[in-house]
Each structure stands twice: as C-alpha cells, then as structure tokens.
C-alpha positions in Angstrom: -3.6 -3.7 -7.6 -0.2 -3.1 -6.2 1.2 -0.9 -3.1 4.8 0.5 -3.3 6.3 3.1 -0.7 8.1 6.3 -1.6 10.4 7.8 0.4 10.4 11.5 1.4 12.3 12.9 3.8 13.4 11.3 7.5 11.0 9.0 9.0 8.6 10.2 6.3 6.9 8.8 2.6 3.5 8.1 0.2 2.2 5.0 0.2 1.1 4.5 -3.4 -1.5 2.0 -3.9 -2.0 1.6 -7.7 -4.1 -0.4 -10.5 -1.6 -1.7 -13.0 -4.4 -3.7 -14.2 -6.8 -3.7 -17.3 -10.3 -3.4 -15.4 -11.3 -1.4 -12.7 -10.4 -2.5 -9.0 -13.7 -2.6 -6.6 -13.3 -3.1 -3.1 -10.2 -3.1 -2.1 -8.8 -4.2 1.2 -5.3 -4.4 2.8 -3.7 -5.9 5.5 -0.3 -5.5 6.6 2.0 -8.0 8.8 3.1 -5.7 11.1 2.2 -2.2 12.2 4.9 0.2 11.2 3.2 3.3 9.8 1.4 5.9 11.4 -1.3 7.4 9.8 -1.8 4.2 7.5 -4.3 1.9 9.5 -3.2 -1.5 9.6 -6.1 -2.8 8.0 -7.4 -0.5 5.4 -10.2 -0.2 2.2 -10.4 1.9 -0.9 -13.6 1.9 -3.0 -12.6 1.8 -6.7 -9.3 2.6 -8.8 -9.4 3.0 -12.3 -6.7 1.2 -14.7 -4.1 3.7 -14.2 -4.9 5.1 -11.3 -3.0 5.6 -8.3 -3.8 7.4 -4.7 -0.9 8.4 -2.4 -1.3 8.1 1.5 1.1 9.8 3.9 2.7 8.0 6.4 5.7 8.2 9.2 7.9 5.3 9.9 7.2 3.9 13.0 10.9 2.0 13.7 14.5 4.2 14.3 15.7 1.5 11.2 14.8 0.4 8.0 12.2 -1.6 7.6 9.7 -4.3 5.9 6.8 -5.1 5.9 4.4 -7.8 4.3 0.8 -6.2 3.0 -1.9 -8.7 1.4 -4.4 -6.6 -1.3 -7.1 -8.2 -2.1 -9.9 -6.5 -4.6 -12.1 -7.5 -7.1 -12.4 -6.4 -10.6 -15.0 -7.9 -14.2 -13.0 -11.2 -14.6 -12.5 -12.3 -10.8 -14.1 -11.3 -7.2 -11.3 -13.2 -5.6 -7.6 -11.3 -6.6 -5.1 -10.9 -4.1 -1.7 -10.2 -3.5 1.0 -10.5 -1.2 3.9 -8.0 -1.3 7.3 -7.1 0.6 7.1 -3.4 1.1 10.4 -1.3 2.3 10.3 1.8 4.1 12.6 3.6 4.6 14.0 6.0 7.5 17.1 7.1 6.8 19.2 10.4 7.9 19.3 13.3 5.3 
C-alpha cells in the first residue's frame, strides 16, 4: 500500500492511496509527521483496497511553500498482519 500526492491547481491536490500489491489490503491506517493538509485528517483508516486499486482524497496545502511530509501506512493483507511503510510525500503549492 502506497500514498503519492497529485497536484492540481494552487494550494490544491488528491491524495492517492493505492495497493500495488498482490493480495488485498485490510485495515489500513496512516499517520503523518506533520499536519499540513486540510481535509486529510492526520491520522486516518481505510477498510479494504483491492490489488489495483486506488481511492483519491482531496486536500489543500496548509503552508504558503512547498512542502513534505513523512506518512507511516500500515495494513494487513493473507501473508502478513504487520506491513508497514514509511514514505516522503511532496505537496505542492505553487502559483499557476
């Protein structure tokens, strides 16, 4: 499971959070480092993804700059209740 932000427009983007894996993804939970998105609560949990599957969440950039953020995933899936993840995510808030 794997989270990667997409920019939109100013101060705007989805928040993808994805299964790139083989099995399905049951209760997953995140946890970022800092709290720089609105609308995306800092600690957050999605049910069940799919392989393949991705949802998108819309968010606003909290900071006048670019910024990143560390985000910890953990989930479990049929070979392992104890996955996790720590990634660097980048969002964006540039002018247009």
């Amino acid at each position: 499971v794997r989270m990667q932000t997409v920019y939109f427009e100013k101060g705007k983007g989805i928040l993808k959070l994805f299964n790139q894996g083989e099995a399905d993804a049951y209760n997953i939970k995140w946890n970022f480092q800092e709290d720089i998105l609105a609308k995306i609560p800092k600690q957050g949990e999605y049910e069940h993804l799919i392989p393949g599957q991705e949802i998108g969440l819309p968010y606003i950039f909290l900071s006048r700059e670019d910024d990143t953020t560390n985000v910890t995933i953990t989930w479990e899936d049929n070979f392992s209740k104890n996955n996790s993840v720590t990634i660097t995510l980048f969002a964006l808030n540039r002018t247009a």
